[in-house]
PDB file of N, CA, C and O in Angstrom:
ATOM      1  N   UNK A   1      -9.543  98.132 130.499  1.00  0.00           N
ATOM      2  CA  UNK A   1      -9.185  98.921 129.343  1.00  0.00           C
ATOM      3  C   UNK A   1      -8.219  98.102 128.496  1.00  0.00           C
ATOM      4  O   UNK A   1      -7.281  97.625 129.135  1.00  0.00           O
ATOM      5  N   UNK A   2      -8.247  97.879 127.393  1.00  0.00           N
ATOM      6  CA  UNK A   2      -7.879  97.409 126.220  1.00  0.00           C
ATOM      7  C   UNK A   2      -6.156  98.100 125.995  1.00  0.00           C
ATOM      8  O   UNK A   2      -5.696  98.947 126.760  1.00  0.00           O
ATOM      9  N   UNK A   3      -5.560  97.654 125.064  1.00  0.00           N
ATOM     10  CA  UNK A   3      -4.562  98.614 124.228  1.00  0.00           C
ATOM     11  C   UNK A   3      -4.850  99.678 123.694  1.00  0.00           C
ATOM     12  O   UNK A   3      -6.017  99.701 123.302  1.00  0.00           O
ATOM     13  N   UNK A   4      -4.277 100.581 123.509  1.00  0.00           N
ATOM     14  CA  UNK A   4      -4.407 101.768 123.206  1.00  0.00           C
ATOM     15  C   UNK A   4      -3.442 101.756 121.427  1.00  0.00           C
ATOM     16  O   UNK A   4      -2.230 101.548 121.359  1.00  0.00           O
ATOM     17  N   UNK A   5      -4.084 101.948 120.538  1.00  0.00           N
ATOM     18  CA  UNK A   5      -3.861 101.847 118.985  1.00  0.00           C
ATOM     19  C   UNK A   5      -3.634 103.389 118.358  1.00  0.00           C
ATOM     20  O   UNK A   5      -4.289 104.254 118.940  1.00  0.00           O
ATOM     21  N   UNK A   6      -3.254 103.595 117.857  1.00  0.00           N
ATOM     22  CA  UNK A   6      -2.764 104.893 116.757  1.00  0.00           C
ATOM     23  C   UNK A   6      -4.075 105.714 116.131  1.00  0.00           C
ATOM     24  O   UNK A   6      -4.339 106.916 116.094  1.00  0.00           O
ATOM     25  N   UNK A   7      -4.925 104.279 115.555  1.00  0.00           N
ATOM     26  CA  UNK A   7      -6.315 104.859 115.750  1.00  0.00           C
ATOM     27  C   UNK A   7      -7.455 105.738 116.856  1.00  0.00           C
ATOM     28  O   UNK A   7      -8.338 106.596 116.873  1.00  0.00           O
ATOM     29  N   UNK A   8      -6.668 104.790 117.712  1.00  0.00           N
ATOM     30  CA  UNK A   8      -7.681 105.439 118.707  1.00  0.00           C
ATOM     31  C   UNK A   8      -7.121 106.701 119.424  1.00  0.00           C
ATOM     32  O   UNK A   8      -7.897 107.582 119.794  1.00  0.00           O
ATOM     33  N   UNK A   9      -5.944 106.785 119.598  1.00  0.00           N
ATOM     34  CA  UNK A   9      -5.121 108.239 119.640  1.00  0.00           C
ATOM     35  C   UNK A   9      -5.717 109.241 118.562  1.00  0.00           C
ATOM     36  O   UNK A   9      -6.359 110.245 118.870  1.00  0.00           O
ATOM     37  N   UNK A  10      -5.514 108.964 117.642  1.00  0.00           N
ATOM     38  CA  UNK A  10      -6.476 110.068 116.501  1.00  0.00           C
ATOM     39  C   UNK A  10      -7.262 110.537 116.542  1.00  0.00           C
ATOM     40  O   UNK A  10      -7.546 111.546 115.898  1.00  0.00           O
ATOM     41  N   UNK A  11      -8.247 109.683 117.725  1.00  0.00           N
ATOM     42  CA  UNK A  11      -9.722 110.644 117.729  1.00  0.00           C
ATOM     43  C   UNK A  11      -9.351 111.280 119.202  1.00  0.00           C
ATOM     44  O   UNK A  11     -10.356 111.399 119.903  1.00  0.00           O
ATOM     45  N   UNK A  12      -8.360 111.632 119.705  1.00  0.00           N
ATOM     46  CA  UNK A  12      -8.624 112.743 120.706  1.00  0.00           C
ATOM     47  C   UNK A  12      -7.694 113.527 120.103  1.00  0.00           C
ATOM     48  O   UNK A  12      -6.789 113.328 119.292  1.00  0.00           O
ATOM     49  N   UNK A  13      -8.187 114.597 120.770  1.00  0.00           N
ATOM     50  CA  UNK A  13      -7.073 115.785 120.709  1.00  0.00           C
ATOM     51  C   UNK A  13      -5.850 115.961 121.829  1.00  0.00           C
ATOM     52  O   UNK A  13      -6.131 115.751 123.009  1.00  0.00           O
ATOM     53  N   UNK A  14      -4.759 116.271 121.533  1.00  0.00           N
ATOM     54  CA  UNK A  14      -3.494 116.378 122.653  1.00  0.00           C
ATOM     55  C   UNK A  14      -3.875 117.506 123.557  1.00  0.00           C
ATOM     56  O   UNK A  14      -4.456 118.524 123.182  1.00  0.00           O
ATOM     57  N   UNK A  15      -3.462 117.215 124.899  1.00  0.00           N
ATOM     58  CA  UNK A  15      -3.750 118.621 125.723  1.00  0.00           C
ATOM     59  C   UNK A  15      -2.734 118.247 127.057  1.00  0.00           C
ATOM     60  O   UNK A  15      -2.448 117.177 127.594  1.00  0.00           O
ATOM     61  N   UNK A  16      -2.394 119.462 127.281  1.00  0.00           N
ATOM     62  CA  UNK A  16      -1.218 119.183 128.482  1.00  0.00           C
ATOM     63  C   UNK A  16      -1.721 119.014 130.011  1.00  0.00           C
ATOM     64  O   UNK A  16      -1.534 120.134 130.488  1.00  0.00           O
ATOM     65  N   UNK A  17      -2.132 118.390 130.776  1.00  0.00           N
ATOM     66  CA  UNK A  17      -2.306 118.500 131.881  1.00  0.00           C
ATOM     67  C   UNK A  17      -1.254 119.133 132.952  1.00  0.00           C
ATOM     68  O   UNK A  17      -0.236 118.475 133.164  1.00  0.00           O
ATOM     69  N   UNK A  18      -1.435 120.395 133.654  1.00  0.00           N
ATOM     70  CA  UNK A  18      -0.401 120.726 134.408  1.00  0.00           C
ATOM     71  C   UNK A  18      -0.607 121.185 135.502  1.00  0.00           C
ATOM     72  O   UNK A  18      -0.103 122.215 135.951  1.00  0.00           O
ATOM     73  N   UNK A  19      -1.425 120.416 136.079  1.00  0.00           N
ATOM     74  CA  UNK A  19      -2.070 120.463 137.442  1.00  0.00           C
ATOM     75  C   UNK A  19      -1.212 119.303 138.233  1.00  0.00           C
ATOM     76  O   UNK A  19      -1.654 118.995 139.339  1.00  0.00           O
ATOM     77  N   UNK A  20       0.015 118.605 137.757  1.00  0.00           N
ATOM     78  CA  UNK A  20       0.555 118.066 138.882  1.00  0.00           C
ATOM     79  C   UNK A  20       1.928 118.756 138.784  1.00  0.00           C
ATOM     80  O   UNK A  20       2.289 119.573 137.936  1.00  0.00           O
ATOM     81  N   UNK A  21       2.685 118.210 139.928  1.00  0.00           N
ATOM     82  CA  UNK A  21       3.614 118.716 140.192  1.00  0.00           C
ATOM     83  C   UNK A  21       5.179 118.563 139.674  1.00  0.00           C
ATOM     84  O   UNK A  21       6.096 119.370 139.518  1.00  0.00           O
ATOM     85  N   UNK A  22       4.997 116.729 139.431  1.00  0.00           N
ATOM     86  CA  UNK A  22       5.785 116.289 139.270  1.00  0.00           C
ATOM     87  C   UNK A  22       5.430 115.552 137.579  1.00  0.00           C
ATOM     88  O   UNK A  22       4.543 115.959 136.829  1.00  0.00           O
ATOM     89  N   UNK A  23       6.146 114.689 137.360  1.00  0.00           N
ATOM     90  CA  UNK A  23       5.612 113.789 136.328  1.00  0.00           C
ATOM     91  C   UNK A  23       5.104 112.802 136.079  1.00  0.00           C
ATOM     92  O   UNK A  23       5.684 111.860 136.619  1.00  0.00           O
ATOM     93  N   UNK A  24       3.632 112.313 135.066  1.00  0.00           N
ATOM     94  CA  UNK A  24       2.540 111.310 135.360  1.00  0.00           C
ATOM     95  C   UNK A  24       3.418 110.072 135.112  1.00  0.00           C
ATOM     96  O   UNK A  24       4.244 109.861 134.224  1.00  0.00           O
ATOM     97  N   UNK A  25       3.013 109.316 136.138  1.00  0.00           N
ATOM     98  CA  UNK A  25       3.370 107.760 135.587  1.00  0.00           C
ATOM     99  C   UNK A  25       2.500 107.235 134.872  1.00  0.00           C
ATOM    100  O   UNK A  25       2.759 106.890 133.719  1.00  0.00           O
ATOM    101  N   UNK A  26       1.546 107.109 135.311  1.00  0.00           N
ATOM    102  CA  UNK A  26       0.466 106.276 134.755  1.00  0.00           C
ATOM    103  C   UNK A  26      -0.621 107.125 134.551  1.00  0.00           C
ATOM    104  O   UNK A  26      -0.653 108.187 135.174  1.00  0.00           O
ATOM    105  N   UNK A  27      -1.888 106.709 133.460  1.00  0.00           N
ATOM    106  CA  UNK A  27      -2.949 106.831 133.388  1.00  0.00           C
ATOM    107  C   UNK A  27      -3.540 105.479 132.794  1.00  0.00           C
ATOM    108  O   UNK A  27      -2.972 104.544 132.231  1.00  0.00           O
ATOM    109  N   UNK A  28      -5.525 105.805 133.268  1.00  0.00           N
ATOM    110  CA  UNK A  28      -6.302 104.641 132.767  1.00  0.00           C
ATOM    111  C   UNK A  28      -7.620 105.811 132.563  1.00  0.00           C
ATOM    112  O   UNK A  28      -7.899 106.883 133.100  1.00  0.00           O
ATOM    113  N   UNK A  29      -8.019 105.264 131.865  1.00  0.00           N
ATOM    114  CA  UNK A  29      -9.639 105.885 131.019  1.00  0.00           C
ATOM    115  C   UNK A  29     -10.741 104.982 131.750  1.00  0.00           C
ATOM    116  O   UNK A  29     -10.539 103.930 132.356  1.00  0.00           O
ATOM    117  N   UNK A  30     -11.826 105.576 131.568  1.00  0.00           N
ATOM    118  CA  UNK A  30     -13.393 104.813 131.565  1.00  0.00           C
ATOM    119  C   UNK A  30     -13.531 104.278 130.204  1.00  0.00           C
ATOM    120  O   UNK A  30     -12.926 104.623 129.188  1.00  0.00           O
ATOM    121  N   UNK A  31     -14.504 103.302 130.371  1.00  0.00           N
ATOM    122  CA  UNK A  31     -15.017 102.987 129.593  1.00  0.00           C
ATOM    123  C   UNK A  31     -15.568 103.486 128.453  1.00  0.00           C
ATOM    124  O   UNK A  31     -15.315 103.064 127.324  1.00  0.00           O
ATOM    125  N   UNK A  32     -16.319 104.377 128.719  1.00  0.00           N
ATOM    126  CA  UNK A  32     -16.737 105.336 127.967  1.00  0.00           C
ATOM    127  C   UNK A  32     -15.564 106.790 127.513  1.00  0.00           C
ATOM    128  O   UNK A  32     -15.793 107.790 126.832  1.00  0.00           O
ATOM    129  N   UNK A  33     -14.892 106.553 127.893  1.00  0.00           N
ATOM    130  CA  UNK A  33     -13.532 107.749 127.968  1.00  0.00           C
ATOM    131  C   UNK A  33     -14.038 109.202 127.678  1.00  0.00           C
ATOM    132  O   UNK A  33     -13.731 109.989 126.783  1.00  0.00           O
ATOM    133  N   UNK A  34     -15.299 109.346 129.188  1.00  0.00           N
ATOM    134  CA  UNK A  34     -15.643 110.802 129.996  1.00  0.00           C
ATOM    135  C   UNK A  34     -14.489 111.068 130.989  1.00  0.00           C
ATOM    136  O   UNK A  34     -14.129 112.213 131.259  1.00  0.00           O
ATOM    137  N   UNK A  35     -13.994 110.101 131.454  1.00  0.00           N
ATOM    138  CA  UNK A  35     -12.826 110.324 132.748  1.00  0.00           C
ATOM    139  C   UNK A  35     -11.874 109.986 132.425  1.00  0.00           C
ATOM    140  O   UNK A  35     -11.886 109.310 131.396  1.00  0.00           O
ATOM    141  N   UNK A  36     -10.556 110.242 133.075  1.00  0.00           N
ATOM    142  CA  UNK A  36      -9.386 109.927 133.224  1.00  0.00           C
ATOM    143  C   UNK A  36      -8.615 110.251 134.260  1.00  0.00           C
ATOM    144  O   UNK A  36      -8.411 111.324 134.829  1.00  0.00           O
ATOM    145  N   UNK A  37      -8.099 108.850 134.471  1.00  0.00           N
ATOM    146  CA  UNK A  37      -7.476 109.151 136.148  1.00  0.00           C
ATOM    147  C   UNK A  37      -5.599 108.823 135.793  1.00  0.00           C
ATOM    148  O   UNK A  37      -5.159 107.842 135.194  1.00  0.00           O
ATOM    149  N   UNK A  38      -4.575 110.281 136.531  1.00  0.00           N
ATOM    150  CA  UNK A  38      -3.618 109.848 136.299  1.00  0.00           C
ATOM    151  C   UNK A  38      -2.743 110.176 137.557  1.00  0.00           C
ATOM    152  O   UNK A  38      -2.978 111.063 138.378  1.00  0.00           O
ATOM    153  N   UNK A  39      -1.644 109.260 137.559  1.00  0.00           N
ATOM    154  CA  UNK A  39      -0.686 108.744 138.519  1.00  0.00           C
ATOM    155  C   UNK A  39       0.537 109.499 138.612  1.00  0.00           C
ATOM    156  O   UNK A  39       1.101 109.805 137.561  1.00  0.00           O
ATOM    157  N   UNK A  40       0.815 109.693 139.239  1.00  0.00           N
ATOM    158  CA  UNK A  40       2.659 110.970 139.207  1.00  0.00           C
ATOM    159  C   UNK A  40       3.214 111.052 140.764  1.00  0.00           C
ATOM    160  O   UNK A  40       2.690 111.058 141.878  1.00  0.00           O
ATOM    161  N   UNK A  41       4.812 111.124 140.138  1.00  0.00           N
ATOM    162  CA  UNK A  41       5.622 111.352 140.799  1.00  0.00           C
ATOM    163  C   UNK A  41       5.587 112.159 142.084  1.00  0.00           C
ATOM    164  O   UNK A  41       6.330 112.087 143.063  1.00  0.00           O
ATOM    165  N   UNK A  42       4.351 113.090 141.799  1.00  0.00           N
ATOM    166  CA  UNK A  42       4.473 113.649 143.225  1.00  0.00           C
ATOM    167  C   UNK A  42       3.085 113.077 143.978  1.00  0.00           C
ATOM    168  O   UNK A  42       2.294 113.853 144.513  1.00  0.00           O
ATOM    169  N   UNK A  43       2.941 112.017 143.960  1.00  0.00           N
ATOM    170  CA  UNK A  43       2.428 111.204 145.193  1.00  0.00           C
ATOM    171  C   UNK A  43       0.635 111.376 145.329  1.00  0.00           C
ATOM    172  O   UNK A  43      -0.119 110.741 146.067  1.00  0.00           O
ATOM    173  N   UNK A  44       0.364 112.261 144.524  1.00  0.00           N
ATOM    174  CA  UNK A  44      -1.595 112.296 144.158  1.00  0.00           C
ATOM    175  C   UNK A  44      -1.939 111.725 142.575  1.00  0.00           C
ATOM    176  O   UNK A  44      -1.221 111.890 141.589  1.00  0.00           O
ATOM    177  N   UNK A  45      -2.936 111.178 142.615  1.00  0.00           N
ATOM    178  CA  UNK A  45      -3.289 110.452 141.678  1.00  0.00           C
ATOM    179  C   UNK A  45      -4.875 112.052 141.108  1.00  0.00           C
ATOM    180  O   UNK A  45      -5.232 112.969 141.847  1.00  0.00           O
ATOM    181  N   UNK A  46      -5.126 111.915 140.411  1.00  0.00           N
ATOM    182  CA  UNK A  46      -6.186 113.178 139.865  1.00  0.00           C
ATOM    183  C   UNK A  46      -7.138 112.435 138.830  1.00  0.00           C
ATOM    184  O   UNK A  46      -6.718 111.618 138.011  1.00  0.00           O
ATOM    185  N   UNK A  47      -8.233 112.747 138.938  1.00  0.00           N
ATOM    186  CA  UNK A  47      -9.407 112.154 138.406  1.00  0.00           C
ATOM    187  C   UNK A  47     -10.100 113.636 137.310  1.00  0.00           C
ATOM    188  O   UNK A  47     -10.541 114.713 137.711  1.00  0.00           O
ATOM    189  N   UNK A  48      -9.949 113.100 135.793  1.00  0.00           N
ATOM    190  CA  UNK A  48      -9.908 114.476 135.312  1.00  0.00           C
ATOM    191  C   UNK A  48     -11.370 113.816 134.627  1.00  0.00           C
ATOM    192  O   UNK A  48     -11.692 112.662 134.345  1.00  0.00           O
ATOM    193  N   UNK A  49     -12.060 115.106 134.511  1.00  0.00           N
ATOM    194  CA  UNK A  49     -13.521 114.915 133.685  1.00  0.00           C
ATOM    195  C   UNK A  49     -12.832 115.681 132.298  1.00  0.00           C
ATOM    196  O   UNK A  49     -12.453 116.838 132.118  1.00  0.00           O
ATOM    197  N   UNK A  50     -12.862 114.232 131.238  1.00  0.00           N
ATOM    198  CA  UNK A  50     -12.612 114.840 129.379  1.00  0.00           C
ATOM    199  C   UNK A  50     -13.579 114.686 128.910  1.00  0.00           C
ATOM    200  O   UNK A  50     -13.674 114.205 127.780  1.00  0.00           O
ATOM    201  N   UNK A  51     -14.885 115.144 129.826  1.00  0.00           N
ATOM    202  CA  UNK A  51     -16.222 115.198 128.267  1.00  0.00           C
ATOM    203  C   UNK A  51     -16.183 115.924 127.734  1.00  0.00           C
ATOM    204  O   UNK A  51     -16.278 115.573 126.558  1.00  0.00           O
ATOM    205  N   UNK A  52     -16.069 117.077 127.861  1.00  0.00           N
ATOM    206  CA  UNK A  52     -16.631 118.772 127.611  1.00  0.00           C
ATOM    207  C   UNK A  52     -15.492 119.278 127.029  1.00  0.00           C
ATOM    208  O   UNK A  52     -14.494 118.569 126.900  1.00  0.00           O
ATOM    209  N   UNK A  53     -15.520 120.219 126.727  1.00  0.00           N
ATOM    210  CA  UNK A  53     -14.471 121.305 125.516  1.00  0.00           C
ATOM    211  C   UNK A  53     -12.953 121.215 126.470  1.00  0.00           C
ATOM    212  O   UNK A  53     -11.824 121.142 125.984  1.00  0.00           O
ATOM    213  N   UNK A  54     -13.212 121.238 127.561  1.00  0.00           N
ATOM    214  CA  UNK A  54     -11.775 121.580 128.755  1.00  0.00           C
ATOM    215  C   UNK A  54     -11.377 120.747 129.504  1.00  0.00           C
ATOM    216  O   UNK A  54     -12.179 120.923 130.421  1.00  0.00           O
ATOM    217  N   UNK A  55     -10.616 119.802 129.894  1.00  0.00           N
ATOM    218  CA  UNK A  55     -10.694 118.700 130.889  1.00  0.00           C
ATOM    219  C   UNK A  55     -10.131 119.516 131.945  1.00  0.00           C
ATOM    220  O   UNK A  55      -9.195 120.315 131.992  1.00  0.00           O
ATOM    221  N   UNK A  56     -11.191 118.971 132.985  1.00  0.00           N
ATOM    222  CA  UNK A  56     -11.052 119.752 134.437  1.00  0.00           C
ATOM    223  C   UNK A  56     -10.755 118.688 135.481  1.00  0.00           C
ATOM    224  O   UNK A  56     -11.501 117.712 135.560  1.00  0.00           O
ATOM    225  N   UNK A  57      -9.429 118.858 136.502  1.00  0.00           N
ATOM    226  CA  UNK A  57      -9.877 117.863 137.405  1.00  0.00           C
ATOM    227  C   UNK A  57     -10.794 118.403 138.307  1.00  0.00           C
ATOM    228  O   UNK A  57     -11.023 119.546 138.701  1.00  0.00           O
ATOM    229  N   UNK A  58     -11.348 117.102 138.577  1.00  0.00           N
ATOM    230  CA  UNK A  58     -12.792 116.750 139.627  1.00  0.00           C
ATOM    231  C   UNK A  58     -12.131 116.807 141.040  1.00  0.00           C
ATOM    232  O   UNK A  58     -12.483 117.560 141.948  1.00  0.00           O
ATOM    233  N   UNK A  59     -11.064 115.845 141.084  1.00  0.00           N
ATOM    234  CA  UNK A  59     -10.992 115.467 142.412  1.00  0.00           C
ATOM    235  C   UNK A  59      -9.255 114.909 142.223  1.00  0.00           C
ATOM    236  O   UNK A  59      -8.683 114.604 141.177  1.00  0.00           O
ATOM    237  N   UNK A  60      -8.723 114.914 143.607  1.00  0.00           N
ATOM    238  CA  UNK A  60      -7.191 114.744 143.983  1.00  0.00           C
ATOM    239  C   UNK A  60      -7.342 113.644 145.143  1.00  0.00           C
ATOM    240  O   UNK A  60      -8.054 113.803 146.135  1.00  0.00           O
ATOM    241  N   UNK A  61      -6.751 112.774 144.937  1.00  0.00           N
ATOM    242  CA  UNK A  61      -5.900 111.436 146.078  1.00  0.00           C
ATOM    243  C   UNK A  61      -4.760 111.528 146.559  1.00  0.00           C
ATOM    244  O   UNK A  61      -3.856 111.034 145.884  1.00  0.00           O
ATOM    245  N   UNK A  62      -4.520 111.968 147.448  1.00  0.00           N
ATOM    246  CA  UNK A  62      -3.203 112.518 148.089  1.00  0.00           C
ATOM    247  C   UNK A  62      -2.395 111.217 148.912  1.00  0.00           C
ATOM    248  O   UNK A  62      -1.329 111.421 149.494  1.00  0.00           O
TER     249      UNK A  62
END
């Protein structure tokens, strides 16, 4: 994954993820940016599906 530009922030929309516990450290996108996987303080990493109207996580790494 590349830098992330002002432009390319523009074409998503903001949305709060609050399915972790603690606070994200990190995230990285697909290629195609259908997924997104992010990193936090409380020790599971979460694999969220952003195709569709709602981003849902899929799956948890504990």
């Amino acid at each position: 994954m590349g830098s992330v530009t002002s432009k390319d922030i523009k074409k998503y929309p903001l949305e709060t993820l609050c399915d972790h516990d603690k606070g994200i450290n990190c995230m990285a996108a697909s290629e195609d940016g259908s997924l997104l996987v992010t990193g936090s303080e409380d020790k599971t990493a979460r694999l969220w599906d952003v195709s569709g109207p709602e981003t849902e996580c899929i799956g948890i790494m504990k």
